[in-house]
C-alpha positions in Angstrom: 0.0 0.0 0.0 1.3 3.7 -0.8 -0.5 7.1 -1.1 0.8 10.6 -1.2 -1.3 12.8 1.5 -1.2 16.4 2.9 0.2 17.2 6.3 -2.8 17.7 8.3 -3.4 14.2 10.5 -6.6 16.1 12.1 -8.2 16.6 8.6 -11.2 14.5 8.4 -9.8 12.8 5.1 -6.7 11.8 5.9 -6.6 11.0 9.4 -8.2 7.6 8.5 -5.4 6.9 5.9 -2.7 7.6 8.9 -4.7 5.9 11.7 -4.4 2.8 9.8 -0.8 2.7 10.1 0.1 4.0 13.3 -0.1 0.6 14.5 2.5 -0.6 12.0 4.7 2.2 12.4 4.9 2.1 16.6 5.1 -1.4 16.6 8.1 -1.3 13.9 10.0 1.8 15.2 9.8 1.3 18.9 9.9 -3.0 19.1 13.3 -3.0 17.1 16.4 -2.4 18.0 17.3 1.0 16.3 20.1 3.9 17.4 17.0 5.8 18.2 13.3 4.4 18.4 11.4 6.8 19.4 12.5 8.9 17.1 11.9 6.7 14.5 8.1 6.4 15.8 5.0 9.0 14.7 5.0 10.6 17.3 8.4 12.3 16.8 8.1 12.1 13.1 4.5 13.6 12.4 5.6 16.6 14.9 8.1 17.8 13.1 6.4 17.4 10.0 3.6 19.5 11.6 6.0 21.8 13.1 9.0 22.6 10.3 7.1 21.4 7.2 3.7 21.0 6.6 3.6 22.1 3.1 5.1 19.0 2.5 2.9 15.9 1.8 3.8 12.5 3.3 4.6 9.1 1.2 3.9 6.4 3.4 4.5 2.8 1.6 3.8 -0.6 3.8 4.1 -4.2 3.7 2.8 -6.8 6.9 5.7 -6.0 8.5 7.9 -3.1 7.0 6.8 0.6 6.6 8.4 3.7 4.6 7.8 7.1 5.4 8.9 9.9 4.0 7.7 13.4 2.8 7.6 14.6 -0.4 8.5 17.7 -2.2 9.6 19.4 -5.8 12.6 21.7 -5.9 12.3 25.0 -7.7 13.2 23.3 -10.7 10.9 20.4 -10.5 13.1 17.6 -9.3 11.7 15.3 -6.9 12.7 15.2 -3.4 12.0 12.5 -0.7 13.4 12.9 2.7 12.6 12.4 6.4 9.5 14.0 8.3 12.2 14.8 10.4 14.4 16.5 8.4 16.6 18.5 10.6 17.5 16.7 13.2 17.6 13.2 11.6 17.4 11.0 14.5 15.0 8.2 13.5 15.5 5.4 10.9 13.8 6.1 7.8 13.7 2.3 6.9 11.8 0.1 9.2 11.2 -3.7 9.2 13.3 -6.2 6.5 11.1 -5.6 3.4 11.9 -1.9 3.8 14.4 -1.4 1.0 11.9 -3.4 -1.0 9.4 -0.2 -0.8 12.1 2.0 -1.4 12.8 0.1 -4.4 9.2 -0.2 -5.6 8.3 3.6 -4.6 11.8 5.1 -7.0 11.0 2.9 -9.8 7.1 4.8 -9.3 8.0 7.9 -8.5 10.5 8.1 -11.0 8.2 8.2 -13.8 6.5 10.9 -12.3 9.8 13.5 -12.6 11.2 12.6 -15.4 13.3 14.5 -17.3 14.0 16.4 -14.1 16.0 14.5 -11.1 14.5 12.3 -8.1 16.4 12.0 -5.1 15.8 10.1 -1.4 17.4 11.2 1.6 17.5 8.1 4.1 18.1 9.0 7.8 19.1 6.8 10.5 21.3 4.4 8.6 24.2 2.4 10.8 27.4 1.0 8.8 26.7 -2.5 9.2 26.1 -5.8 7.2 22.6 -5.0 6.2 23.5 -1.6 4.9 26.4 -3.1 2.9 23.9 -5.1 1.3 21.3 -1.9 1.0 24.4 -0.2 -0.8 24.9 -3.1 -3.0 21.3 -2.7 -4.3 20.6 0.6 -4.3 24.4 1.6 -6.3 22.8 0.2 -9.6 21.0 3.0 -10.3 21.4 5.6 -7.5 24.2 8.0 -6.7 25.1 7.9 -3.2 26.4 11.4 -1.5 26.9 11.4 2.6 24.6 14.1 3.9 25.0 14.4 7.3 26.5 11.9 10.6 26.0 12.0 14.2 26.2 10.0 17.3 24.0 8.8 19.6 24.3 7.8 23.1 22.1 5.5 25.2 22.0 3.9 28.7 21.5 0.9 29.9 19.0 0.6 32.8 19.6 -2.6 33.6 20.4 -3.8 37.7 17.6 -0.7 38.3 19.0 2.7 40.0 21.6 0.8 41.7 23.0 -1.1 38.6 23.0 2.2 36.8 25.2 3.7 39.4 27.6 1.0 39.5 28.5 2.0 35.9 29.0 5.5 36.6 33.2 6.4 38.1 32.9 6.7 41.3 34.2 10.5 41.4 31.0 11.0 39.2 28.7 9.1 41.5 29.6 10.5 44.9 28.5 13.9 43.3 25.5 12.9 41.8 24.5 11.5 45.1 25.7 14.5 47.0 23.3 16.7 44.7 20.7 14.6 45.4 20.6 14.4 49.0 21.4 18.3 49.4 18.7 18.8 47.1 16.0 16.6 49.0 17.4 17.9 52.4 16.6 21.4 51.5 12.9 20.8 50.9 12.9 20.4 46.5 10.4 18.6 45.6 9.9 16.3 43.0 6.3 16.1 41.1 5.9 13.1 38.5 3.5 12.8 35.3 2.0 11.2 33.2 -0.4 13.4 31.5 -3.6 11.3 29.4 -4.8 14.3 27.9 -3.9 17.3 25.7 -5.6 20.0 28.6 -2.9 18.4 31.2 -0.3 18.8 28.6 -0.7 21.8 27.9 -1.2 22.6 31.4 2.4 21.2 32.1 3.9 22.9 29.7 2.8 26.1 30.6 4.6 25.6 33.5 7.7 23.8 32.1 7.9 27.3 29.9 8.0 29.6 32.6 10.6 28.1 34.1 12.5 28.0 30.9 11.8 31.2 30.6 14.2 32.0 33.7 16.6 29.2 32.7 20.1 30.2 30.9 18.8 29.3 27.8 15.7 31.3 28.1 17.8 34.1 29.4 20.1 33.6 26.2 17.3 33.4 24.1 18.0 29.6 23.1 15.9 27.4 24.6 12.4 26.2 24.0 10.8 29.6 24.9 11.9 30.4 21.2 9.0 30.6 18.4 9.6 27.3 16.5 11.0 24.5 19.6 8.0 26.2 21.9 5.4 24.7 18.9 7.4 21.9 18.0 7.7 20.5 22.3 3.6 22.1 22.2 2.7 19.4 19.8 5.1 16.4 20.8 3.4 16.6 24.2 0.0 16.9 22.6 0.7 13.3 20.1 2.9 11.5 23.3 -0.1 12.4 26.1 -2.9 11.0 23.6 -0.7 7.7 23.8 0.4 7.7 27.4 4.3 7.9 25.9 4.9 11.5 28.0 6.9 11.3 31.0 7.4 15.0 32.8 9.3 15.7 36.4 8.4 19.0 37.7 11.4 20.6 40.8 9.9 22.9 43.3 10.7 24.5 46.4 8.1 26.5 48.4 5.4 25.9 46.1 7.7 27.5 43.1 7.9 25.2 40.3 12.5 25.3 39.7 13.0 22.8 37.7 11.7 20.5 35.1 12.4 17.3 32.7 10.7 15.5 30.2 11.0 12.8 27.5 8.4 10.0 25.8 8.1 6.6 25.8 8.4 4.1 23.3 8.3 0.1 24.0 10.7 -0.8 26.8 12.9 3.0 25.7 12.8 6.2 27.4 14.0 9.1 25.3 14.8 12.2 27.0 13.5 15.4 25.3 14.6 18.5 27.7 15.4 19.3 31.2 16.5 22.9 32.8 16.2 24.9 36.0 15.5 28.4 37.0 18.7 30.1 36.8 18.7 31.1 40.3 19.2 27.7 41.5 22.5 26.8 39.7 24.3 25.9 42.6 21.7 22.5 43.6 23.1 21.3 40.0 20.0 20.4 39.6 20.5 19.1 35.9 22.2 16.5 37.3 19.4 15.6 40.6 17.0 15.9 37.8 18.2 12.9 35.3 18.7 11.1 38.7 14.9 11.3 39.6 13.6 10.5 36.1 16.1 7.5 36.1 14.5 6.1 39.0 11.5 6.5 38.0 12.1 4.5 34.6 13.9 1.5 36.9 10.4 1.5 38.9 8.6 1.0 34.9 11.0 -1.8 34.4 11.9 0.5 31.4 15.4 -1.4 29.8 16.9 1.9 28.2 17.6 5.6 28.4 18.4 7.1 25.2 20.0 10.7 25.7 20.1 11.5 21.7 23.3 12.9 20.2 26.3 12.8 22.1 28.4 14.8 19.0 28.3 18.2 18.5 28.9 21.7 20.4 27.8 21.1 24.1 27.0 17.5 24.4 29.4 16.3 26.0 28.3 16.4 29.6 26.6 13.4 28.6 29.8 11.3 28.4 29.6 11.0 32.5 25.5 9.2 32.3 25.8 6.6 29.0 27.1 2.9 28.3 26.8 2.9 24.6 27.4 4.9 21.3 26.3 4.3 17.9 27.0 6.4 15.3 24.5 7.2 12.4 24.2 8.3 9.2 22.1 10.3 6.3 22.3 9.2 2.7 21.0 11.2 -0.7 20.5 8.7 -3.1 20.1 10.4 -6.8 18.0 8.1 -8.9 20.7 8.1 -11.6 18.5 9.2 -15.3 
């Protein structure tokens, strides 16, 4: 099955098409072992779409048990473009489930029809350098072009042994002061709301107050953060899609009935993936970043969750994430050009 439809999933004549394979596409994304599942899933994928995008329509292409989805777009001068809903950050694997490059195979030798004499070309997120890409490459060289677009890294943790077990893989310089932090931060009266919200109206209601904390954060201060036009809608409708599915995990800090602190991230099969955290700037000196990730980490032990991913680990201020993860795995983005 493939069809080309607008953006809009809350349009009466398409949301049946994409209700039909949001079952497919959350089973595939977050059930497999991928460098970043959630990311992979709807939830992340149709937010951005909504978010950075939605011009563009989406080409969605399924077998029983493989899915394609991609969005699709002509250049000003009428070649074809296919990429990622996701198309800036790249996280999520744009190929799910073993028949995948068959679709991809089936939807170029369609879709290539349609742009002739001009150019058609694919950009495929999420790719790892492994045996099943060699054999993807194989395939796919015949008749495309293959440029490298874009690589990162991303970094996970392993929840296994529950808070304790995570602990025991930290250094122990690290994880005296991570427990120092926590303690100071308990013994001084910080307290430490959960959620799950069910429903947009409690969504919206915690992100209201996630904002105005951001707001007196360093990165609201800076002008950086999620305050800022397009990651305030962008966060505004990930929290919308991941409470209608019970995926939204929040932590709310506060101290004398002042909300100082907050953290957030989604759900996706046995994964957590963290989204944002931050503190009111006033409060710097509780490193509260760091009490933070602690309480949402025991929190998923208490799920039985198996995994925390943390995203990308490469790039300009990541790196304070080297001191929380167990694993690494670097990922790629291809443009294939259909070659004429």
């Amino acid at each position: 099955m493939a069809f080309l439809i607008p953006h809009n999933a809350r349009d009466p004549e398409t949301a049946p098409a994409l209700a039909r394979i949001l079952p497919l596409w959350e089973r595939l994304a977050y059930g497999a072992d991928l460098a970043d599942p959630f990311c992979s899933g709807p939830q992340w994928q149709l937010s951005c779409q909504e978010t950075f995008a939605p011009w563009r329509r989406i080409y969605l292409k399924s077998a029983a048990n493989s899915l394609l989805a991609l969005s699709e777009m002509r250049d000003d001068q009428g070649n074809g473009i296919l990429m990622p809903l996701d198309s800036d950050w790249l996280f999520g694997t744009t190929l799910l489930g073993p028949e995948s490059p068959d679709l991809l195979g089936e939807a170029l030798a369609e879709l290539r029809q349609q742009y002739k004499p001009c150019l058609l070309a694919v950009y495929l997120s999420g790719m790892e350098e492994n045996a099943g890409f060699a054999a993807f490459a194989r395939r796919f060289r015949k008749n495309c072009l293959f440029h490298l677009h874009n690589e990162s890294v991303q970094c996970m943790a392993s929840l296994a042994g529950g808070l304790d077990g995570f602990f025991s893989r930290r250094s122990a310089h690290h994880r005296a002061k991570i427990r120092r932090a926590w303690r100071k931060a308990r013994s001084e009266g910080m307290v430490f709301e959960r959620f799950n919200p069910e429903n947009p109206a409690l969504a919206l209601q915690l992100y209201q107050r996630m904002l105005a904390v951001e707001e007196r954060s360093w990165k609201g201060l800076s002008h950086c953060g999620m305050t800022e036009p397009a990651p305030r809608q962008f966060y505004a409708n990930l929290l919308r899609r991941t409470s209608q599915t019970g995926m939204a995990r929040v932590i709310i800090a506060s101290r004398d009935g002042r909300d100082i602190g907050f953290i957030f991230g989604s759900v996706g099969g046995a994964t957590y993936r963290g989204q944002q955290f931050s503190h009111d700037a006033d409060f710097g000196r509780y490193s509260l970043g760091h009490v933070l990730q602690v309480e949402m980490i025991e929190w998923l032990c208490e799920e039985g969750l198996e995994r925390y991913d943390l995203g990308p680990c490469s790039g300009p201020g990541m790196q304070y994430k080297c001191h929380w993860i167990d694993h690494v795995r670097p990922i790629r983005t291809w443009a294939l050009v259909c070659k004429p």
